[in-house]
C-alpha positions as CSV (number, residue, x, y, z in Angstrom):
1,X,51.5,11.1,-8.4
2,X,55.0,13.2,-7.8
3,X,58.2,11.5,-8.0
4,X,58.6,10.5,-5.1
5,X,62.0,8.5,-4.1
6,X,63.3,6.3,-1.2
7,X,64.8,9.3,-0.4
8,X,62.1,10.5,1.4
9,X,62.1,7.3,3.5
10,X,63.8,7.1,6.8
11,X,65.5,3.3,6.8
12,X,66.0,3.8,10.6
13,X,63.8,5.5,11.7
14,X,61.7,2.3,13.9
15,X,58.7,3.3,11.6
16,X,58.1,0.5,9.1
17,X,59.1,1.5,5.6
18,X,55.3,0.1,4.2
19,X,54.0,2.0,7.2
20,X,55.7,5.7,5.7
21,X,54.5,4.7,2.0
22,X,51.4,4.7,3.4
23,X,51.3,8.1,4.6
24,X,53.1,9.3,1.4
25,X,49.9,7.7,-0.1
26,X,47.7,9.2,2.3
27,X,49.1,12.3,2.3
28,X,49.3,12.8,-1.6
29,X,45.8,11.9,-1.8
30,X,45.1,14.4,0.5
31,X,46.4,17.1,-1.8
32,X,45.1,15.8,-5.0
33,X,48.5,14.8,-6.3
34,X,48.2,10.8,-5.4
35,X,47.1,9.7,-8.7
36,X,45.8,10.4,-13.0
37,X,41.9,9.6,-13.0
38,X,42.1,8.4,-9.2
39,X,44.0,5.2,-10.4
40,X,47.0,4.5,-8.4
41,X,50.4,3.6,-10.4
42,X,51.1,-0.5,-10.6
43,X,52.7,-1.5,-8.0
44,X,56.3,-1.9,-9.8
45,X,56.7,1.5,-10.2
46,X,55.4,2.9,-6.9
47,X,57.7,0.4,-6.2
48,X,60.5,2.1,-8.3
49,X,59.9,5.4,-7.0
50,X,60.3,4.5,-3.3
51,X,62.5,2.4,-3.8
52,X,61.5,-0.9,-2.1
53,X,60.8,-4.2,-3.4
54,X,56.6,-4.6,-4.6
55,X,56.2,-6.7,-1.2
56,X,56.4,-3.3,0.8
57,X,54.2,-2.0,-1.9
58,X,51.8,-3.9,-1.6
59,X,51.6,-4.1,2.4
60,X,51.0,-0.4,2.5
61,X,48.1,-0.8,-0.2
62,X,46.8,-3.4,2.0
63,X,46.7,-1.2,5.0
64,X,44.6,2.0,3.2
65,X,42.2,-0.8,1.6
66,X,41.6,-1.9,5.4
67,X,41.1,1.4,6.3
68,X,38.7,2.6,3.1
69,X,41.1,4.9,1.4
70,X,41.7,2.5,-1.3
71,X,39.8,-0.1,-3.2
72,X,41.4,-2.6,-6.0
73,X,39.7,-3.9,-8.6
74,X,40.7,-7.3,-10.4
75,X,42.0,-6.7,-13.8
76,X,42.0,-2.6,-13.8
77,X,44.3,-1.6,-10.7
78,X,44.3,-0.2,-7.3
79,X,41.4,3.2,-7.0
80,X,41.1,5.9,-4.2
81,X,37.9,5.3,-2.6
82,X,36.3,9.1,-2.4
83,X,34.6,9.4,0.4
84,X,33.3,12.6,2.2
85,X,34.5,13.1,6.0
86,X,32.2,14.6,8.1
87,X,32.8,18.0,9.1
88,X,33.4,18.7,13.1
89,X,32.9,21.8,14.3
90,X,35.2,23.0,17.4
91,X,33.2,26.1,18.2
92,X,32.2,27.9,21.7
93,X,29.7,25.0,21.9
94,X,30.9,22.0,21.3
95,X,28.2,19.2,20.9
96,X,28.8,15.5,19.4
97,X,25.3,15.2,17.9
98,X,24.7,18.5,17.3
99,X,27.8,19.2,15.2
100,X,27.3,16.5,12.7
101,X,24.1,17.8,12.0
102,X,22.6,16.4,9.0
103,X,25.6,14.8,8.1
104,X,24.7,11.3,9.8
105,X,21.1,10.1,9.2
106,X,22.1,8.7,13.0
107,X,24.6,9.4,15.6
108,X,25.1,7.4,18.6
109,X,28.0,7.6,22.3
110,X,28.6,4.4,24.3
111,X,30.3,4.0,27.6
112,X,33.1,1.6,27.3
113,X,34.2,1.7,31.1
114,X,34.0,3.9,33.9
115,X,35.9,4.6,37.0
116,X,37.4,6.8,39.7
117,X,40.8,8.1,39.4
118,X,43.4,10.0,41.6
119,X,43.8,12.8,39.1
120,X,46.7,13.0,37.5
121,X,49.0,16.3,36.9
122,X,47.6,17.3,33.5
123,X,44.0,16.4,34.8
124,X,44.3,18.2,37.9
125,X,45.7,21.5,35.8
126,X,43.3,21.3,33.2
127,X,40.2,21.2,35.4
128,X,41.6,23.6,38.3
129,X,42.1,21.1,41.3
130,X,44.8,19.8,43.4
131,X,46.8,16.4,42.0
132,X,44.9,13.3,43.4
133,X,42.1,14.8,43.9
134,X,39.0,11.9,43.2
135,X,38.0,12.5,39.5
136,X,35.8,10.0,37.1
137,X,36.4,8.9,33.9
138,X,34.6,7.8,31.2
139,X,35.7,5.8,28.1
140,X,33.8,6.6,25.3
141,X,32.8,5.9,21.6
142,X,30.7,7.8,19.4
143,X,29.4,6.4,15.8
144,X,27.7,8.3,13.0
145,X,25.7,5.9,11.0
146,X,27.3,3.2,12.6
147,X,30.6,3.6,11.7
148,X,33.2,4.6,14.6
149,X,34.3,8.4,14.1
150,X,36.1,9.1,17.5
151,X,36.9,7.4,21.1
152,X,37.3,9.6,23.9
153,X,38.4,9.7,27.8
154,X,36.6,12.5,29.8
155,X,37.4,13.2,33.4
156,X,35.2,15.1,35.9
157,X,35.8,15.9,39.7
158,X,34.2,13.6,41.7
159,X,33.4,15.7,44.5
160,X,30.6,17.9,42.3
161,X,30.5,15.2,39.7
162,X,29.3,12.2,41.9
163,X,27.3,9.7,40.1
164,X,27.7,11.3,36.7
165,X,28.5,7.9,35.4
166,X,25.3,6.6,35.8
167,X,23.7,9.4,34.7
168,X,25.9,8.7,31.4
169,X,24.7,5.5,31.7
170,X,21.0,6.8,31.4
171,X,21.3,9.2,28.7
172,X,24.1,8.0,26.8
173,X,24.9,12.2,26.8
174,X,27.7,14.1,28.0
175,X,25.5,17.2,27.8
176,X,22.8,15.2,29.9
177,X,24.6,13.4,32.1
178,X,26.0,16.7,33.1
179,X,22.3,18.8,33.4
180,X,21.3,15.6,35.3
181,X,24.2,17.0,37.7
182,X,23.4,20.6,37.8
183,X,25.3,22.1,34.8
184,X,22.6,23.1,32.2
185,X,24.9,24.7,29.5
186,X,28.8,24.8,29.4
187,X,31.0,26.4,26.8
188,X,34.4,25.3,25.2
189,X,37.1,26.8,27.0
190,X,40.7,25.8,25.4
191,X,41.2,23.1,22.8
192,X,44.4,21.7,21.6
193,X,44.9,19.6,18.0
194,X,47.6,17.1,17.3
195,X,47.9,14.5,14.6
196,X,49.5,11.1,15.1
197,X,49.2,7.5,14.2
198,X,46.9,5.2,15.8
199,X,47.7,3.8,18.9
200,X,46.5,-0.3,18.9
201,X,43.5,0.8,20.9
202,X,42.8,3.4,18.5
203,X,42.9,0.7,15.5
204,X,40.5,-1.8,17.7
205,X,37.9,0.6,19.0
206,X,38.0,2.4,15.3
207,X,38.2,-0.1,13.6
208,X,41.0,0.8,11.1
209,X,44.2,-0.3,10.0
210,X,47.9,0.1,11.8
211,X,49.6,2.9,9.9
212,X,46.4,4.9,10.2
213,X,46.6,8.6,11.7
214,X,43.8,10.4,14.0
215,X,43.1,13.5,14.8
216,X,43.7,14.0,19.1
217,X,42.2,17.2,20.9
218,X,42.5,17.7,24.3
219,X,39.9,19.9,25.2
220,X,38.4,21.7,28.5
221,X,34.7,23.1,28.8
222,X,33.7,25.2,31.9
223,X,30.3,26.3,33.3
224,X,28.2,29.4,33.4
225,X,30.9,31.0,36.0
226,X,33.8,30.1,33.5
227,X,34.7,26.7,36.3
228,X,36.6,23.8,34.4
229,X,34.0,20.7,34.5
230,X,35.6,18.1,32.0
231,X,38.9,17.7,30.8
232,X,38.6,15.1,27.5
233,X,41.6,13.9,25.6
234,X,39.4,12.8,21.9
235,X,41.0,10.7,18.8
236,X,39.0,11.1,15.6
237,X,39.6,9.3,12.4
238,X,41.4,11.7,10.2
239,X,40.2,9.8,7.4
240,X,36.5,10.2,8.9
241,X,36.7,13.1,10.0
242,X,37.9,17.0,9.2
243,X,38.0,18.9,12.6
244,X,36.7,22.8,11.7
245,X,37.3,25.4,14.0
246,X,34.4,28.1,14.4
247,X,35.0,31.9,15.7
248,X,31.8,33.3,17.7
């Protein structure tokens, strides 16, 4: 691992100090410089290097065991789990399922809740009607092999979308639920990425740990005639999941 020092720690920043050496961690993994043979450093002189007491330490090791991006083993030290995210393609059609691929051996979307909304100013620009106009939502979940990879919120206008909840409800399918509702193909339109941590939501419907970072896109998909029918703000597991975008 590099040298880090507390200096890269900001004391008051509101951001716990075991919640930063965490993403020091996370990120150093990420580049291949977090450890020698995928072993960790003890916890004194991680300690050292940050410079925190072993307490902090060891709170954010806690949190990346929670979340699977460490494993400790009595007796021999703290490891980096190695897993393999799943690759999601953002492409000109986007498609849950379909973009795992053979990835998953099973991939599954349930509805959380549903509901009708006045839209709000960023829903009513992104899918090309006037603010407060009637628009549904849906509060979703998707799994691959029944792990959680990504919650979403997907809005539609109500007005061409009515009863597109239920349909969901049937299918269990975006793509479906919209066919059942005239639209038989639609195409990516805009998509925009951010990373940030996990809200408390995020950490309870993906079952990770608080510290944790996800991947958010807000994204719009139109019809045939180029029309905006959803507007979906998405949170992936950046630990999950790698998002990759694909030029037609």
């Amino acid at each position: 691992m590099q040298d880090l020092t507390g200096a890269l720690l900001e004391r008051k920043s509101g951001v716990a100090l075991w919640r930063q050496i965490a993403d020091l961690i996370r990120s150093d993994i990420a580049t291949g410089s977090a450890a020698k043979n995928d072993r960790l450093p003890p916890e004194m002189e991680l300690a050292g290097r940050y410079g925190v007491n072993r307490h902090t330490v060891r709170a954010a090791i806690a949190a990346l065991e929670q979340e699977g991006v460490l494993r400790s083993e009595q007796g021999r030290g703290t490891f980096i789990r190695r897993r393999k995210r799943l690759s999601y393609p953002i492409a000109k059609r986007t498609r849950f399922s379909a973009g795992l691929g053979t990835q998953a051996g099973t991939t599954r979307t349930r509805l959380l809740q549903s509901g009708e909304d006045a839209a709000s100013q960023t829903v009513s620009e992104n899918l090309d009607i006037a603010p407060d106009t009637p628009v549904i939502r849906l509060d979703t979940v998707s799994e691959a092999d029944g792990v959680p990879v990504s919650r979403a919120t997907s809005w539609f206008d109500a007005n061409r979308f009515a009863g597109i909840d239920k349909a969901f409800e049937e299918h269990a399918s975006i793509t479906r639920a919209l066919a059942a509702c005239g639209v038989t193909d639609y195409v990516r339109k805009s998509t925009v990425i951010e990373a940030r941590h996990a809200s408390t939501e995020d950490i309870d419907l993906l079952r990770l740990s608080a510290g944790a970072i996800v991947l958010v896109t807000r994204a719009v998909n139109a019809d045939a005639d180029g029309r905006p029918i959803q507007y979906s703000e998405t949170r992936f597991a950046a630990d999950r999941v790698e998002l990759k975008i694909e030029t037609d």
